[in-house]
C-alpha positions in Angstrom: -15.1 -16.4 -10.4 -14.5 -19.8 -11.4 -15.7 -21.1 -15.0 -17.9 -23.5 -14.1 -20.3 -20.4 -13.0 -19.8 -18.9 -16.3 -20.9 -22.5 -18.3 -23.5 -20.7 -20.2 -21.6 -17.2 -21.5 -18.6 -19.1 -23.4 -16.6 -16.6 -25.3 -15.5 -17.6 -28.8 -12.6 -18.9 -27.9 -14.4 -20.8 -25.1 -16.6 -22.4 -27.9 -14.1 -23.0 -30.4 -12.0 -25.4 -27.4 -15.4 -27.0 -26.5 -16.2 -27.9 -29.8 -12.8 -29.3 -31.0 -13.1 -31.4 -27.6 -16.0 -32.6 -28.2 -14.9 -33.8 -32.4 -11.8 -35.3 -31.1 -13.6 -37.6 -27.9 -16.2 -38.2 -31.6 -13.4 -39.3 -33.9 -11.3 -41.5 -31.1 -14.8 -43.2 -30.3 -14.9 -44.1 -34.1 -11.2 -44.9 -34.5 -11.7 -47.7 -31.9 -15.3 -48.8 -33.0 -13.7 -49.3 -36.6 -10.9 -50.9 -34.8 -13.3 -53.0 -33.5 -15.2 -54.3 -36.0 -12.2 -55.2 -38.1 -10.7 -57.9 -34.9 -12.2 -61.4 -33.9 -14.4 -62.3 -32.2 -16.2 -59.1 -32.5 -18.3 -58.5 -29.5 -22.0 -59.1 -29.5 -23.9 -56.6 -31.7 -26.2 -55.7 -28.8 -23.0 -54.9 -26.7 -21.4 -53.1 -29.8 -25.2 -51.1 -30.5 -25.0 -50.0 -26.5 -21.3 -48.7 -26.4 -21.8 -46.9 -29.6 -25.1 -45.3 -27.7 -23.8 -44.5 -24.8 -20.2 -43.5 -26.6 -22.5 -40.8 -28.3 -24.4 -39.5 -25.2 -20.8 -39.0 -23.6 -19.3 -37.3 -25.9 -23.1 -34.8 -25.9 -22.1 -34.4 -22.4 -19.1 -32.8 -22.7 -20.7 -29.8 -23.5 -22.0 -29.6 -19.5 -17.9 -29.8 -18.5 -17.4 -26.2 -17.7 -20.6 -26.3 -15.7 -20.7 -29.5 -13.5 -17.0 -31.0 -15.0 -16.2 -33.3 -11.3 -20.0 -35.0 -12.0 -19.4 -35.8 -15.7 -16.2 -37.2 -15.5 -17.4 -39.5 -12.2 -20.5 -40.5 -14.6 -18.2 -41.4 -17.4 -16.0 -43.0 -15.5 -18.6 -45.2 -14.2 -19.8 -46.0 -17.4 -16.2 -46.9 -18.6 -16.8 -49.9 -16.8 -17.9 -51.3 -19.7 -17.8 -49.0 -22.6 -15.0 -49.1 -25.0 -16.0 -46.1 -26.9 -16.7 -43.5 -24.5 -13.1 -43.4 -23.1 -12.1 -40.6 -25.4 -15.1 -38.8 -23.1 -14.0 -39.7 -20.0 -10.1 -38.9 -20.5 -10.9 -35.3 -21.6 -13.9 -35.3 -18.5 -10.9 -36.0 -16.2 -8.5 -33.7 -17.8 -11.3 -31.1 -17.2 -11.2 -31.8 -13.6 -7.7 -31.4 -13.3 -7.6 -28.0 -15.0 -10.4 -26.4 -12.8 -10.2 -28.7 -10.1 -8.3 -28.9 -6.4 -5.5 -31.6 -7.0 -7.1 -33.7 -4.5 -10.2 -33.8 -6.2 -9.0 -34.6 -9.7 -6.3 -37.6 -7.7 -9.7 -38.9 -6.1 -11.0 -39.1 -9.4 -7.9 -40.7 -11.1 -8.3 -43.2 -8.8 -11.5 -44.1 -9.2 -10.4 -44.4 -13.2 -7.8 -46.5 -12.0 -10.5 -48.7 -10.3 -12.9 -48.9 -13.1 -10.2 -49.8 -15.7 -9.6 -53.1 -13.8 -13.6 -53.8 -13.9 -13.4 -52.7 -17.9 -10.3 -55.4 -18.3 -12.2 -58.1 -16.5 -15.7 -58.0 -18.1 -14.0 -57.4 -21.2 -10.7 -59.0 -21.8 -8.6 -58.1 -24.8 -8.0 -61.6 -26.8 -4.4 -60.8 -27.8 -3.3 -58.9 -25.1 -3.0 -59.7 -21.2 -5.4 -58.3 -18.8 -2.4 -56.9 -16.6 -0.7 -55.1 -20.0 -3.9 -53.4 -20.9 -4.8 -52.0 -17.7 -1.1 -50.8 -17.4 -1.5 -49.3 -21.2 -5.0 -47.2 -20.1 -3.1 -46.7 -16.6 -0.3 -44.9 -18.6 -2.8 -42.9 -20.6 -4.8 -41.7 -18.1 -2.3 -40.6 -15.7 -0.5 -38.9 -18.9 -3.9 -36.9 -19.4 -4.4 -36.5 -15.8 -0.3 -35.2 -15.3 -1.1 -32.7 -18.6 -4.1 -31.2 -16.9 -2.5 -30.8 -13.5 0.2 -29.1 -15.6 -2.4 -26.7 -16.7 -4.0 -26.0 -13.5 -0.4 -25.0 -11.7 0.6 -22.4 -14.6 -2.6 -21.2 -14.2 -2.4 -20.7 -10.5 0.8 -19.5 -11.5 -0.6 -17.1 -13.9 -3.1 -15.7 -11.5 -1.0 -15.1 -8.4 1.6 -13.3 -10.1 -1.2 -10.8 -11.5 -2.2 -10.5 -7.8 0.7 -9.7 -6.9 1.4 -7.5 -9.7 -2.1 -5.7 -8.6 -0.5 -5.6 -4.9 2.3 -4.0 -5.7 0.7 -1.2 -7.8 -1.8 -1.2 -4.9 1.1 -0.6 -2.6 3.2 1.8 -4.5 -0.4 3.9 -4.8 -0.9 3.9 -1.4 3.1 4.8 -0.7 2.7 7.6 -2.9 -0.3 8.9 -1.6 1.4 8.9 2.0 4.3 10.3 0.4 2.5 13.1 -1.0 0.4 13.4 2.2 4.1 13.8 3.9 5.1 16.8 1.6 1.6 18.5 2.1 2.5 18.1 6.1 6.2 19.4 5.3 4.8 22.6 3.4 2.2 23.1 5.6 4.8 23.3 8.6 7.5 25.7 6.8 4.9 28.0 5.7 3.5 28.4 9.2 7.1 28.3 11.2 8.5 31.2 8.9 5.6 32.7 7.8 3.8 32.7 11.4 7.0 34.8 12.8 7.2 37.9 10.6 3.3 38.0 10.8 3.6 37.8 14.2 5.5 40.9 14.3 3.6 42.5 11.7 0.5 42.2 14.2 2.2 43.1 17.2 3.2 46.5 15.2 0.5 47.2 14.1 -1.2 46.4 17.3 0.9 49.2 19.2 -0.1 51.6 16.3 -3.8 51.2 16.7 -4.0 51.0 20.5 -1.7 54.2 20.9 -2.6 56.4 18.1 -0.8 59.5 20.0 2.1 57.7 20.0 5.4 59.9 19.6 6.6 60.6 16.4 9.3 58.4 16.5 7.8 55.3 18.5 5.1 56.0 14.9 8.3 56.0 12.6 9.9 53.0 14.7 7.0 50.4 14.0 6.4 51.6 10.6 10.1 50.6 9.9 9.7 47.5 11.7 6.1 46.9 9.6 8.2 47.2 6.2 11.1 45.3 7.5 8.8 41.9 8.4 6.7 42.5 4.8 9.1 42.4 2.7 11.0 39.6 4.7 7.7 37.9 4.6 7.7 37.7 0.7 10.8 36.7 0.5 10.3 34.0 3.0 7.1 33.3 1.3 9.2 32.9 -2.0 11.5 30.3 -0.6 8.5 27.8 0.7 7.0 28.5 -2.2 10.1 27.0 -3.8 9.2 23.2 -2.4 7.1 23.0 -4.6 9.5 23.0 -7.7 12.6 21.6 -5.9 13.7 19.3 -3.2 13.7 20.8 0.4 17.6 20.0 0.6 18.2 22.4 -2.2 16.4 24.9 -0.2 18.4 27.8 2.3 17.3 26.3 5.8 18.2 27.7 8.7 20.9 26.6 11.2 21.9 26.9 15.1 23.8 30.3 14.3 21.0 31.9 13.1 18.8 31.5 16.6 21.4 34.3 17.9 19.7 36.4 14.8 16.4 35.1 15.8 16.3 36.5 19.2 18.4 39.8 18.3 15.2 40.3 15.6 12.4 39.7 18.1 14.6 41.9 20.6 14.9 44.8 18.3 10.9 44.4 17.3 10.3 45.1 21.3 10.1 42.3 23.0 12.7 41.6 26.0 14.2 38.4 25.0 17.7 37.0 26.6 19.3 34.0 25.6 22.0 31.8 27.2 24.0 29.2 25.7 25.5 26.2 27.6 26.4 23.1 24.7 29.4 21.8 23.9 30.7 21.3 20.7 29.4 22.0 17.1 25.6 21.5 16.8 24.8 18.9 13.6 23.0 21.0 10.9 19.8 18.7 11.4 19.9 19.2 15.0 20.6 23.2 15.0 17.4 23.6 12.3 15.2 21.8 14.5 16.5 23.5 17.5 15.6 27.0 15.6 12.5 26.4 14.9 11.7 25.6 18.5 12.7 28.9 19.3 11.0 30.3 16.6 7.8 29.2 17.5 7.8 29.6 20.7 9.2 33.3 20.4 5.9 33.5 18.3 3.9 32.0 20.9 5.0 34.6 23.2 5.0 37.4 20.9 1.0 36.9 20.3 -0.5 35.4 23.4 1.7 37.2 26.0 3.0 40.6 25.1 5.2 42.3 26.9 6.5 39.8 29.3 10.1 38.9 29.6 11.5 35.8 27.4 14.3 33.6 28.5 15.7 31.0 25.9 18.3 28.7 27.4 20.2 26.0 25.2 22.6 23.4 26.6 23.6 19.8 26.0 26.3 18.0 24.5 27.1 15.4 22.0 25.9 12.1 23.9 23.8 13.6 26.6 21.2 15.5 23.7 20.5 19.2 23.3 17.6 21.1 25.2 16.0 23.8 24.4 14.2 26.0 26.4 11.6 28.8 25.9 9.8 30.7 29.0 7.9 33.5 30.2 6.5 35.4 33.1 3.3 36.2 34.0 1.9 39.2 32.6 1.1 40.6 29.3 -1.7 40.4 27.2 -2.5 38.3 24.0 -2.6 40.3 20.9 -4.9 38.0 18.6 -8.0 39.4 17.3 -10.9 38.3 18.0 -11.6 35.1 15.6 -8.3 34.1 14.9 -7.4 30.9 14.0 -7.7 27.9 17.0 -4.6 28.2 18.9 -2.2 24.9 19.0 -1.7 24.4 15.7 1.4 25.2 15.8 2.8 23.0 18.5 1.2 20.1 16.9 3.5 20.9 14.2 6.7 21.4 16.4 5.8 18.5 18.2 5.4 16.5 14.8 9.1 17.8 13.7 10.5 17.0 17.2 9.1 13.5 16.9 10.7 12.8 13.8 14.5 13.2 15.2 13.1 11.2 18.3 13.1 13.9 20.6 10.3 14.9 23.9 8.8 18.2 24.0 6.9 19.4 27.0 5.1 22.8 27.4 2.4 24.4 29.3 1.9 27.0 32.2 4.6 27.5 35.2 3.6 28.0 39.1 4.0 31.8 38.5 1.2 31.9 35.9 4.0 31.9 33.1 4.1 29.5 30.3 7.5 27.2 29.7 8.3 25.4 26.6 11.0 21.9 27.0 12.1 20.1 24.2 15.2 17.4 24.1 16.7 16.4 21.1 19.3 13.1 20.4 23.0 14.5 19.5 25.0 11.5 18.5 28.0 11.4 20.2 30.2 11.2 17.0 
């Protein structure tokens, strides 16, 4: 909002500048019409009575500057055509202009004070001084006024975009830390469900077996049981680790690597499910790579543990630095899905997995085979250093 839309809720500062404006155009009108009187030929009295009049009714107006300031100053600098007195007026009316006004229009009105200077110097010639030295003397003041007040107007532009872009910048590292925290929500969201969601996984398939055989054997009872402690207490102490994100940076965190998908599959083995694993890369796999690579597995060794139990896994790794790494997670048909009725909806996991294999600028495909299986794909970069 510019001031001239605020002309009538001047602050106090706003009327202390206003009125020593409108003292000073009072006492340089009164300088010169002293001046005046005290030099020969003095100029008719009627002339001398109507500058002093209309010297009086400019300097009034400067009160309306903050509200119509590029109409007063043209006004005044029309009348200083012929009045003596009311230039004190008209040079603070133009240096209004230049404060709160487009350079262009405050040069058009320069100008146009340039213009009625010569009409002043002609109808009323100085009797001492050349015509040509005093419009070069009120030249030289105006454009000194007019230079001061464009000076004004730039710092203030200055002023204003540099609190703009202050209020950017705070804007902008709002939003980045908003999106930063909204990254960390995803990150937390992800662990808990990739380590979490495969001991519960086995938990449920456990305790499945246990309620739809309750004459199991004795041992086949004891066997699951163990298996149902085993996951719960790995559970917590998975649970205690994510949990841990929250007070310290993932980095310092235990994270899993590529050795520990051999342990992976050996666990969901030994939990019941027929799960082999071959192994075809070359070369040690990057610790970024190998955690991503385990929690492909992982998931989808979850995804078969739930939706189709008792069919046959195969996981099958291979690549080499240069060429990538895939990863590969299938099953046959048959089975049965273990989730109770009203579980959570299903896919929420892969959007995750797919999220994590998006950041390292991998592809991962999934979905059902020919045979009425379902296959899991993913490739992952491996730099060739």
């Amino acid at each position: 909002m510019n001031e001239s839309t605020t002309a009538w809720r001047r602050g106090p500062r706003d009327w202390l500048v206003d009125a020593c404006l409108f003292l000073l155009a009072v006492v340089f009108g009164m300088v010169l019409a002293g001046l005046r009187l005290d030099v020969s030929p003095r100029p008719p009295s009627w002339l001398f009575n109507l500058d002093q009049t209309v010297a009086a009714l400019g300097c009034a107006a400067l009160w309306l500057r903050r509200r119509w300031p590029t109409e007063l100053a043209v006004a005044l600098v029309v009348l200083s055509v012929f009045s003596e007195l009311i230039s004190g007026a008209m040079l603070i009316a133009t240096f209004t202009v230049a404060v709160h006004r487009p350079p262009r229009t405050t040069m058009t009105v320069f100008v146009a004070s340039l213009v009625a200077a010569i009409g002043y110097v002609l109808l009323r010639p100085e009797p001492d001084m050349p015509a040509t030295m005093a419009w070069v003397t009120g030249a030289a003041i105006q454009g000194a006024v007019v230079g001061w007040g464009l000076y004004v107007h730039h710092r203030r532009r200055l002023a204003a975009a540099m609190r703009e872009r202050a209020a950017r910048v705070e804007t902008e590292a709002r939003l980045r830390a908003e999106q930063a925290g909204q990254e960390a929500r995803t990150a937390i969201a992800r662990e808990i469900h990739d380590v979490l969601g495969h001991r519960l996984s086995l938990l449920s398939v456990h305790a499945g077996a246990l309620e739809y055989h309750p004459d199991a054997p004795a041992e086949e009872v004891a066997r699951a049981a163990r298996v149902i402690r085993e996951s719960a207490h790995q559970a917590l102490q998975d649970l205690r680790e994510v949990i841990g994100v929250l007070r310290a940076p993932v980095g310092e965190l235990p994270q899993p690597t590529f050795a520990d998908i051999r342990q992976l599959v050996a666990e969901s083995d030994r939990a019941g499910m027929r799960v082999t694993m071959a192994e075809e890369h070359i070369g040690t796999v990057p610790e970024g790579l190998g955690r991503t690579a385990y929690r492909i597995v992982q998931e989808a060794l979850t995804n078969a543990r739930r939706h189709a139990r008792g069919a046959s896994v195969r996981v099958r790794i291979a690549g080499a630095p240069g060429a990538g790494l895939t990863v590969e997670v299938g099953n046959d048909a048959g089975g049965h899905s273990v989730e109770p009725t009203g579980a959570a909806r299903p896919g929420r996991g892969l959007i995750g997995l797919a999220e994590r294999v998006a950041l390292v600028e991998g592809r991962l495909e999934y979905g059902p085979t020919e045979m009425g299986g379902w296959r899991l794909t993913a490739w992952l970069p491996w730099s060739p250093c």
